[in-house]
C-alpha positions in Angstrom: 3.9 -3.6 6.1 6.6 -2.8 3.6 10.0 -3.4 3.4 12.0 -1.1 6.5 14.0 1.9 4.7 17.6 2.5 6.0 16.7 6.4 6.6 14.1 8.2 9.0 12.8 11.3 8.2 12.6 14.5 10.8 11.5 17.7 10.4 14.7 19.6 9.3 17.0 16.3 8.0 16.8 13.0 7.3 18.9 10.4 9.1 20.6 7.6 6.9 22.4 4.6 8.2 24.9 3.3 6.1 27.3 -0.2 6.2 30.2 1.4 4.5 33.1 -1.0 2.7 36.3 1.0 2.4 39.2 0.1 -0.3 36.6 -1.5 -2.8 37.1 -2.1 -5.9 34.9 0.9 -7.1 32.6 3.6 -5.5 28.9 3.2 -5.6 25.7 2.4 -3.9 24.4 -1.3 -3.7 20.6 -0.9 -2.3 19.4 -1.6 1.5 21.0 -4.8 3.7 18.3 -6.0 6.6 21.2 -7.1 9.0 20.6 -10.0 11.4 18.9 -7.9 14.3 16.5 -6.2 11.8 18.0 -3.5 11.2 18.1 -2.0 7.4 21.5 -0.1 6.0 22.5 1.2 2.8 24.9 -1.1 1.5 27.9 1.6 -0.2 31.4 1.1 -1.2 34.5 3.6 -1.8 37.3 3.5 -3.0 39.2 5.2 -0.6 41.7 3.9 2.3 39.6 3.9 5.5 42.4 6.6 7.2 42.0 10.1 8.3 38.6 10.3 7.6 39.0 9.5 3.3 36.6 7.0 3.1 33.8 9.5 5.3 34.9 11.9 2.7 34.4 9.6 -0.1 31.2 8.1 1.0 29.7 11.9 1.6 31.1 13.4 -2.0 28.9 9.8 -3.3 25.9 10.4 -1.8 26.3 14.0 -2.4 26.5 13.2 -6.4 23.8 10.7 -6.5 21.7 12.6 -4.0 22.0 15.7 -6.6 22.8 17.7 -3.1 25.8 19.9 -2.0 28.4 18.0 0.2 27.9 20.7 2.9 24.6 18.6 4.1 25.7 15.6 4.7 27.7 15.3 7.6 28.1 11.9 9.7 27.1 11.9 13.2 28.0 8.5 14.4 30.6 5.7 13.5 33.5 8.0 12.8 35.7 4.9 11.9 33.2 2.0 12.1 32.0 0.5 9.0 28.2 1.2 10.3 27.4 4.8 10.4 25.0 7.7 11.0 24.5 10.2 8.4 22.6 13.5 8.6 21.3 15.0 5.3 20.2 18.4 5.5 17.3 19.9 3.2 14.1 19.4 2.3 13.1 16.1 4.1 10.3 15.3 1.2 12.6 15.4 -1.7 15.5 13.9 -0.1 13.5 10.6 1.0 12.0 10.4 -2.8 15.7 10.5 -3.7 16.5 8.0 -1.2 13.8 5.9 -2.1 14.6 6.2 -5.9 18.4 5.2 -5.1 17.0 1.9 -3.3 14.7 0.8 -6.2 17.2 1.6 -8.8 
């Protein structure tokens, strides 16, 4: 079995879970973290302060930018204000996972 991916595709989005590090030292994407109860993230760090929903903001206009999709599709759907969070990416689930993938091996 291959390595586990830190999305799952549905029918109509694809669902990303994401360890976010607020107030780093630059924005950008640092590949897939298995975490100690198996569970695979996508290790990404902003720049922004973690208040009032910046670093949400920033982490969605990253993705957006290296996802080549509009910001409008990304929303997150869990973890708010925890570091670990639920993303849903709207659009066509095939391309979006070879983007994904691509990001990962990169």
């Amino acid at each position: 079995m291959g390595e586990a991916l830190p999305f799952q595709v549905h029918t109509d989005h694809v669902r990303l879970s994401v360890k976010l590090t607020p107030n780093a030292g630059r924005d950008g994407l640092d590949g897939a973290e298995t975490t100690a109860d198996g569970e695979t993230l996508l290790k990404a760090r902003v720049t922004a302060v973690p208040e009032k929903g910046k670093a949400n903001k920033a982490l969605i206009e990253l993705l957006a930018k290296s996802l080549k999709l509009p910001k409008s599709s990304i929303s997150v759907i869990s973890g708010d204000t925890a570091r670990k969070k639920i993303l849903r990416i709207d659009g066509d689930t095939e391309e979006i996972a070879k983007r994904l993938g691509s990001l990962l091996t990169s």
